[in-house]
C-alpha positions in Angstrom: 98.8 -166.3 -68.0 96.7 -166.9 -64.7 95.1 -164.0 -63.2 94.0 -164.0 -59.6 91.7 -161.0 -59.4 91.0 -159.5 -55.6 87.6 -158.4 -54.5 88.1 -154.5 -54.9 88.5 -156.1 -59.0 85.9 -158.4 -59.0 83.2 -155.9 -57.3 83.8 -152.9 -60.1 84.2 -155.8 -63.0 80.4 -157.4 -61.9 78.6 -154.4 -60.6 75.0 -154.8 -59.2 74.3 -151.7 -58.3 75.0 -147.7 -59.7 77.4 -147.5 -56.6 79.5 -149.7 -57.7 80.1 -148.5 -61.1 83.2 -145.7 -61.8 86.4 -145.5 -63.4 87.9 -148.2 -62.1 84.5 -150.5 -63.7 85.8 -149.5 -67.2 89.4 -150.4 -66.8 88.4 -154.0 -65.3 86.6 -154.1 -68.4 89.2 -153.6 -70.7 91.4 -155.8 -68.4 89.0 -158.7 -68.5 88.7 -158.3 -72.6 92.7 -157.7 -72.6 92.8 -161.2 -71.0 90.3 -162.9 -72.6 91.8 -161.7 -75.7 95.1 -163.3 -75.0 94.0 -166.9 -73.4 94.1 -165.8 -70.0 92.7 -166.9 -67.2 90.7 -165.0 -64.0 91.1 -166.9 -61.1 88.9 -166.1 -57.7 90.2 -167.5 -54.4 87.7 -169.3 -52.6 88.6 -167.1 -49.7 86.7 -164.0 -51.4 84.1 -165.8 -50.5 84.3 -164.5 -46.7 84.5 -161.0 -47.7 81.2 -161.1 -49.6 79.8 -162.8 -46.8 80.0 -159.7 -44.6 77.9 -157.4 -46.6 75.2 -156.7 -44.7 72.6 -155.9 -47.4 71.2 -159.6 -48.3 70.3 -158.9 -51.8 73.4 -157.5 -52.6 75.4 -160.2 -51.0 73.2 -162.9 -52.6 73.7 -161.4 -56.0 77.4 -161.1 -55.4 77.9 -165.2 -54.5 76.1 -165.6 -57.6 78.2 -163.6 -59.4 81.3 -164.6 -58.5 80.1 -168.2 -59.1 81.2 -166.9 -63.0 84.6 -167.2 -62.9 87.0 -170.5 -62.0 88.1 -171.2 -58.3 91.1 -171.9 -57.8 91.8 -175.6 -56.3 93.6 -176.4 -53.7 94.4 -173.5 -52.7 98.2 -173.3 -51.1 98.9 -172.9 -47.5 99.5 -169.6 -45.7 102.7 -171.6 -43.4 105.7 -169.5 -45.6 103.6 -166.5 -45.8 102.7 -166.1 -42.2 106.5 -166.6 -41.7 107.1 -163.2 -43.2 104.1 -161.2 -42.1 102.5 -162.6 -38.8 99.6 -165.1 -38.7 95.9 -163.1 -38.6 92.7 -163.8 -37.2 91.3 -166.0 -39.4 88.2 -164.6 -41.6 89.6 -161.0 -41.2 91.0 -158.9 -44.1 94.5 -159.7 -43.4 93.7 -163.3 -43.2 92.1 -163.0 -46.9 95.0 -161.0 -48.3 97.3 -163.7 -46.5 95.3 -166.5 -48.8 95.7 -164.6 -52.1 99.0 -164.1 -51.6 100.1 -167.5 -51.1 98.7 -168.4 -53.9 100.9 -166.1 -55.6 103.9 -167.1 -53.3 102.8 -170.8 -54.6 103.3 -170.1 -58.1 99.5 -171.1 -58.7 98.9 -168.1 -60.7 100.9 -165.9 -62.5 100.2 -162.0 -60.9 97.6 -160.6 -58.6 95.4 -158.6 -59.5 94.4 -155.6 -56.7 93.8 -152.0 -55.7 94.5 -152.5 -52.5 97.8 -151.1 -51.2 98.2 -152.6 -48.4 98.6 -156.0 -50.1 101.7 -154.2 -52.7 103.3 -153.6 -49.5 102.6 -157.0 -48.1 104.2 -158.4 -51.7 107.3 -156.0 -51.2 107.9 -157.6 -47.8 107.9 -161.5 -49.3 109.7 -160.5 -52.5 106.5 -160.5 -54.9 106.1 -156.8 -55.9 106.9 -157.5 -59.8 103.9 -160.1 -60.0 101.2 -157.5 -57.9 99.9 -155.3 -60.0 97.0 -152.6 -60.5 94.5 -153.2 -62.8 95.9 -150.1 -65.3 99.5 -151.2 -65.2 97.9 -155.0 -65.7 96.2 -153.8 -68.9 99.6 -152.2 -69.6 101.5 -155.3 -69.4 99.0 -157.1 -71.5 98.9 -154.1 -74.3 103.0 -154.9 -73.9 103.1 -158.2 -74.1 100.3 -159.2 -76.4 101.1 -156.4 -79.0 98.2 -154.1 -78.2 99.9 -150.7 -78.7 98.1 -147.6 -77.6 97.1 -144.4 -79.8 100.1 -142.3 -79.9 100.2 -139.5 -77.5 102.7 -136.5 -77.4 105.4 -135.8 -75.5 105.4 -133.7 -72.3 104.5 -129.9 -72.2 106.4 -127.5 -70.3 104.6 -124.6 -69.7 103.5 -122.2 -67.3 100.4 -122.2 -65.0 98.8 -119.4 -66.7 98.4 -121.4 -70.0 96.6 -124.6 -67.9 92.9 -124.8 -68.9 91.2 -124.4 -66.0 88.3 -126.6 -67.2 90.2 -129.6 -68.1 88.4 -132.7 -66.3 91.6 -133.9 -64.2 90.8 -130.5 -61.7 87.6 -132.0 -61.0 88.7 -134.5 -58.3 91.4 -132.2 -57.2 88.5 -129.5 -56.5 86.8 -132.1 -55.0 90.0 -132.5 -52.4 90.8 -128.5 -52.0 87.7 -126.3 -52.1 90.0 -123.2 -52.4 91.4 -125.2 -55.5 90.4 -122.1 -58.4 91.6 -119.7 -56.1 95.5 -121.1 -55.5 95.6 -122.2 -59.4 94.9 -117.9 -59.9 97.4 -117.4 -57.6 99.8 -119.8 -59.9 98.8 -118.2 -62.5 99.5 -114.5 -61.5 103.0 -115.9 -60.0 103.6 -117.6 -63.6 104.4 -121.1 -61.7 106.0 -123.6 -63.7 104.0 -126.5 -64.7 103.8 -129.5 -67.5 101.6 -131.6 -69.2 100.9 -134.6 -70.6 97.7 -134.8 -73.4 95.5 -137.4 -73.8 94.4 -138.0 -77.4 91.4 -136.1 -77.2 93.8 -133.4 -76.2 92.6 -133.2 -72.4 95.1 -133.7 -70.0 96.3 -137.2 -68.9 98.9 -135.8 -66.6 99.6 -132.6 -65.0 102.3 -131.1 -62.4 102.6 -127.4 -60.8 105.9 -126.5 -58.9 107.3 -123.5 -57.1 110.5 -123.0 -55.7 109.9 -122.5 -51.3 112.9 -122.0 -49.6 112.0 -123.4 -45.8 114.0 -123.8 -42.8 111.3 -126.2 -40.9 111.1 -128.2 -43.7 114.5 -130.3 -45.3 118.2 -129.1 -44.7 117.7 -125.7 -46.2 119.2 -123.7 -49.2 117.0 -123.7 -52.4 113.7 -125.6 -51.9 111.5 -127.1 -54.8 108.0 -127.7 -53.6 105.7 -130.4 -55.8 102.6 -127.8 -55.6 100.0 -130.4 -57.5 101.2 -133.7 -59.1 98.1 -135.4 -60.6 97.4 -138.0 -63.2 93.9 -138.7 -64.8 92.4 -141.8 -63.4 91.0 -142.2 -66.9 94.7 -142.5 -68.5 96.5 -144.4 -65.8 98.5 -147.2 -66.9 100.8 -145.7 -68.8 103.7 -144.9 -66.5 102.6 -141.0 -66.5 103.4 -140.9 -63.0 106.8 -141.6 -63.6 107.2 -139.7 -67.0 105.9 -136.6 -64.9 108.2 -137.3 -61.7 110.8 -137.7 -64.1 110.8 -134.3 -65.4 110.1 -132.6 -62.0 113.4 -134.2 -60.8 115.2 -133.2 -64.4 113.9 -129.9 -63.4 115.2 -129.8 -59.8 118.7 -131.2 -60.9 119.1 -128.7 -63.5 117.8 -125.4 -61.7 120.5 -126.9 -58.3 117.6 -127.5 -56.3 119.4 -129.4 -53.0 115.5 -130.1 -51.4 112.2 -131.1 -52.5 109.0 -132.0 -51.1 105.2 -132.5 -51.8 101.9 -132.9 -49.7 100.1 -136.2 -50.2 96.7 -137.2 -48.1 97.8 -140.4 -46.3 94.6 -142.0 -48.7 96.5 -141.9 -52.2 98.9 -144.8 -51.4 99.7 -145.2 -54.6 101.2 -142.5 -55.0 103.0 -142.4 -52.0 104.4 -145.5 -52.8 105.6 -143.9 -56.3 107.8 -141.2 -54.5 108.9 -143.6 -52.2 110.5 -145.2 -55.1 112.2 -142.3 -56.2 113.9 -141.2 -52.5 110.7 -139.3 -51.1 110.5 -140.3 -47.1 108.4 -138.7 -44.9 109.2 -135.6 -43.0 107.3 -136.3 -40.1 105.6 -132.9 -40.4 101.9 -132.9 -41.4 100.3 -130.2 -42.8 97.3 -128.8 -40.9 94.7 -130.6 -43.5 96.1 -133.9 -42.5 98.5 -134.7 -45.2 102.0 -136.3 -45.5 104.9 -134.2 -46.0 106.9 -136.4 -47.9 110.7 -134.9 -48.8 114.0 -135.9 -51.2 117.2 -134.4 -51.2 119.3 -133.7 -54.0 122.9 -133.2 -52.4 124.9 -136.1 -50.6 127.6 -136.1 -48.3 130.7 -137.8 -48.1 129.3 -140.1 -45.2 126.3 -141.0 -48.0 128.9 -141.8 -50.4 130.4 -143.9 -48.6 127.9 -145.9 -46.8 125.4 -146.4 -49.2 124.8 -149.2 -51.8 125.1 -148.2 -55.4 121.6 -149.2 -56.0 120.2 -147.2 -52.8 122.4 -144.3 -53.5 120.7 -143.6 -56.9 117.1 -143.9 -55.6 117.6 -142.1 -52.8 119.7 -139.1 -54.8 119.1 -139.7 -58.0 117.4 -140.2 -61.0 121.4 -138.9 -62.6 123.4 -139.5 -59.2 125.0 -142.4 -59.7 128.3 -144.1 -57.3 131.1 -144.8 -59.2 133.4 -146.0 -56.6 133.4 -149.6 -56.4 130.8 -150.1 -58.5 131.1 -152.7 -61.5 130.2 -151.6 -64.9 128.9 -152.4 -68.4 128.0 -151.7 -71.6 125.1 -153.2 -72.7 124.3 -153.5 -76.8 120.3 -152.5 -77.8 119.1 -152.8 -81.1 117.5 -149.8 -82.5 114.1 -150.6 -82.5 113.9 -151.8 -79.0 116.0 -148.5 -78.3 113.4 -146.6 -79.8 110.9 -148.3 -77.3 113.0 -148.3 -74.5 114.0 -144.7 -74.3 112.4 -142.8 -76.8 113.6 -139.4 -75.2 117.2 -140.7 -76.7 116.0 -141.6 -79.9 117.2 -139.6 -83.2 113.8 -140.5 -85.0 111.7 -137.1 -84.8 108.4 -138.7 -85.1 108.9 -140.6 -82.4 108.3 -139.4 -79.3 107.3 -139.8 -75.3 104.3 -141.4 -74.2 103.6 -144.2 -76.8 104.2 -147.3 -74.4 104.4 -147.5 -70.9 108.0 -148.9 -70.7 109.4 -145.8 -72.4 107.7 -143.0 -70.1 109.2 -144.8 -66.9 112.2 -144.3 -65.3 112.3 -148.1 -64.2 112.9 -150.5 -67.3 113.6 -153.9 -68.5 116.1 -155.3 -70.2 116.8 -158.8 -71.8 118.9 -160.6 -73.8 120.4 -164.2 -74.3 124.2 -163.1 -72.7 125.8 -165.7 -70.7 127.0 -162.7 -68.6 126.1 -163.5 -64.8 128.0 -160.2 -63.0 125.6 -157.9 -62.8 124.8 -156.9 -59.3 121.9 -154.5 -58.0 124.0 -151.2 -58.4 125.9 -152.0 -61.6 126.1 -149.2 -63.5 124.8 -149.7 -67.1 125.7 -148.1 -70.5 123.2 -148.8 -73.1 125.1 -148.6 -76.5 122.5 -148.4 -79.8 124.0 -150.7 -82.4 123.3 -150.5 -86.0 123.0 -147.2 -86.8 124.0 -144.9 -84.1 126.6 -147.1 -83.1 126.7 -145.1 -79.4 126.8 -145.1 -75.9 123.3 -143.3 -75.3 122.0 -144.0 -72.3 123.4 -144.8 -68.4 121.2 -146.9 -66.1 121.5 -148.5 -62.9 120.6 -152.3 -62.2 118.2 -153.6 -59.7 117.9 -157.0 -60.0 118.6 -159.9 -63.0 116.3 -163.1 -63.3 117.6 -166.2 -65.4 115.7 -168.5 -67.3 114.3 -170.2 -70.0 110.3 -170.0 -69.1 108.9 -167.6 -71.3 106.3 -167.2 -68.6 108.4 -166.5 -66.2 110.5 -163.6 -67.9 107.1 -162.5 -68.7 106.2 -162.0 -65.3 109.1 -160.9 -63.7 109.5 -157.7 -66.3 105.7 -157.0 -66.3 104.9 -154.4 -67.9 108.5 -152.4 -68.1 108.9 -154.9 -71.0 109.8 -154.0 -74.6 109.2 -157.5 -76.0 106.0 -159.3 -77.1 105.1 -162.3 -75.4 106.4 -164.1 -78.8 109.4 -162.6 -78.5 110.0 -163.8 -75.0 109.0 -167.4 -76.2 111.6 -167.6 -79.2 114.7 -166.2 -76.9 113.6 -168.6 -74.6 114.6 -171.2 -76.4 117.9 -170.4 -74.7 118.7 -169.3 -71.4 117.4 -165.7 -70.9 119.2 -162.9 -68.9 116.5 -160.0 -67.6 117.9 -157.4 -66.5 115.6 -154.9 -64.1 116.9 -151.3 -63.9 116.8 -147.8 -63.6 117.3 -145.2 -66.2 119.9 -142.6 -64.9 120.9 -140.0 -67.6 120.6 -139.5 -71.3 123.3 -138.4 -72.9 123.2 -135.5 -74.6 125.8 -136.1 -77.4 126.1 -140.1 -77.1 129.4 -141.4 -77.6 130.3 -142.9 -80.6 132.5 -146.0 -81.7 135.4 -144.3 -82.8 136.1 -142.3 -79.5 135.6 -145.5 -77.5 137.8 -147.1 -79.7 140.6 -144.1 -79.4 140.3 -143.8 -75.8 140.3 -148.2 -75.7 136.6 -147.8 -74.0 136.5 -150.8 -75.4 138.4 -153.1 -78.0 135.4 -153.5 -81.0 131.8 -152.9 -81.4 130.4 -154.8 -78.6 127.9 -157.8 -79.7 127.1 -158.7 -76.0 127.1 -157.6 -72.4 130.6 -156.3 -72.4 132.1 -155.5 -68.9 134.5 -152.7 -68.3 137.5 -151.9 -66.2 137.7 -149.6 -64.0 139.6 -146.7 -65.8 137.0 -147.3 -68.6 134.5 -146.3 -65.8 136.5 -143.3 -65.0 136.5 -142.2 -68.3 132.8 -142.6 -69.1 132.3 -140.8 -65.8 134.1 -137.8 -67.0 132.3 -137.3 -70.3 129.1 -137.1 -68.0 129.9 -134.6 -65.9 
């Protein structure tokens, strides 16, 4: 793999001063050694060298040219022409111009992902089509730890609890005190008011991940009726990389669905992209209603009309309603087989193995996944609807999932790249399918069941006709059916 690592990287990884050492220095670290480990390459782009060039502080600068003289340019770099196509044509030398350069680079194919910590250029890559190959430097050491068979420590499931049990002096308040002065003060008040809350535990048994909620029905805010409001949504900077965010959002929304919550909302400074950019995924848009500290109000219902029904795409309906809504009508549908092991990886939560549980790999705390296999099936639209069935042992339909988007091929690098780190495979893996075509199959996880349907009742009810040994589509009162023992 070729890494092209951005400034806001290389700065933190070669620090020449106290300033520029902090969280994000250890986790280049571990990146660079993740890397080195497994033959990659860190590429700079000789365009960096423009933004060093306008530090002001000579030493500094002069230190940092030398510094960056470590790692391999990358030659010939591509032209911006495609690029600028898409996102407009900057003045040259400025930032934009700079992010332009790395991401044609990218766009060219001349690396394999970017490596960055600046939002604006994940945006930038969700505009030309490149979001799966820009990635942050945790969920990079993430898709390495994936892909190279680096597993983490085990770490428990989530906690529900209530606020009154938090520990006030866990380490992930500090930069939330740091953000709200009167922090100590509303956690009391959560506390008193026996809010609900959850956690997720780091080894050492501080918090990696932790989430406060209160029900606040509001008429200025949303459409009304029974109101969920995201009171504190924070993950460690320490433990990021794992997909906490998304195990954590995941159970807030579980939450909201099951309690018939029709509204949520949080408050997010317009700083913490992101995050912003992680609700966005799941429906959040903005309210247009700042609070008076300056931060986004950022809101998701839970109830659809008929209109929404209707219009929507089946892919756009669950994000924007979901993680469990999910549009039937129309929609084409499969069952897809999953070894057990991969199953266990894939969604833990549905796994019948008690030791097993939440938060060992990244791919199995997030609620978007991958998916591959050798199938020669090429139907699978964005939208499909998706029903995982565990062979082997439970012999099951277990879990329902939505498609995004399928890649084809028979470059190991390229599967590699496009699943990142929602993978379940080693890199070895990938390599040895690849020896045929590959089908990989991006999606979102929609509901576990809670008694997963076995064999013989799809059998009975002619679900389908044996145990399936591939991608197996199915007809449209098979859909119906499945539907029904959802509901």
């Amino acid at each position: 793999m070729k890494y092209l690592i951005d400034t806001n990287v290389f700065i933190p990884l070669e620090p020449t001063g106290p300033n520029d050492v902090g969280a994000l220095t250890s986790r280049a670290t571990s990146f660079a050694q993740r890397a080195n480990r497994a033959g990659s390459s860190l590429f700079v782009h000789p365009a960096q060298t423009r933004d060093i060039s306008n530090d002001e502080n000579n030493e500094r600068r002069r230190l940092r040219e030398t510094l960056l003289g470590k790692y391999p340019v990358l030659p010939e770099p591509p032209s911006t022409q495609r690029i600028e196509g898409v996102l407009g044509s900057p003045a040259i030398d400025s930032n934009d111009w700079v992010d332009h350069q790395l991401l044609a680079a990218l766009h060219a194919d001349a690396v394999d992902y970017l490596i960055t910590e600046d939002a604006g250029i994940h945006r930038k890559a969700k505009r030309l089509g490149l979001q799966h190959r820009v990635t942050y430097v945790a969920d990079a050491i993430a898709a390495l730890d994936a892909l190279f068979d680096t597993l983490p420590a085990n770490r428990p499931a989530i906690e529900d609890l209530k606020a009154h049990s938090l520990d006030n002096e866990d380490p992930i308040f500090l930069s939330v005190r740091a953000e709200y002065p009167s922090f100590d003060k509303w956690l009391i008040k959560c506390k008193r008011e026996h809010r609900q809350a959850w956690v997720i535990r780091a080894p050492d048994n501080t918090y990696a991940a932790a989430s406060i909620v209160n029900r606040e029905d509001r008429t200025d805010i949303g459409p009304g009726g029974k109101t969920l409001k995201i009171c504190m949504f924070k993950v460690s900077d320490v433990h990021s990389g794992f997909r906490y965010g998304e195990l954590l959002l995941r159970q807030v929304l579980h939450h909201a669905e099951q309690n018939a919550f029709v509204f949520l909302f949080v408050e997010v400074f317009p700083r913490h992209q992101a995050l912003i950019a992680l609700f966005g995924e799941f429906g959040f848009f903005d309210i247009g209603i700042n609070t008076d500290r300056g931060e986004l109000r950022l809101g998701k219902k839970l109830t659809f009309t008929d209109e929404d029904l209707s219009t929507l795409d089946p892919l756009e309906f669950n994000k924007r309603f979901g993680p469990s809504a999910i549009k039937w009508t129309n929609t084409p549908g499969f069952i897809i087989p999953i070894k057990p092991k991969y199953h266990d990886m894939l969604f833990p939560e549905a796994t019948p193995q008690i030791q097993f549980f939440e938060g060992q790999t990244p791919c199995g705390n997030a609620l978007r996944k991958a998916y591959l296999c050798n199938s020669g099936s090429r139907e699978i639209t964005p939208g499909a609807i998706l029903a995982f069935y565990r062979s082997e042992d439970v012999k099951a339909l277990t879990v329902v999932g939505v498609a995004e988007e399928t890649l084809i091929s028979d470059s190991a690098t390229d599967i590699a790249r496009y699943v990142g780190k929602r993978t379940v495979y080693p890199f070895r893996e990938i390599e040895r399918m690849c020896e045929k075509e590959v089908l990989a199959i991006l999606f979102r996880q929609a509901r576990v069941l809670g008694t997963p349907i076995v064999l013989d009742i799809l059998l009975r009810n002619r679900i389908i006709a044996a145990a399936p040994q591939s991608i197996t589509k199915i007809n449209l009162s098979a859909r119906r059916w499945i539907q029904t023992q959802l509901q």
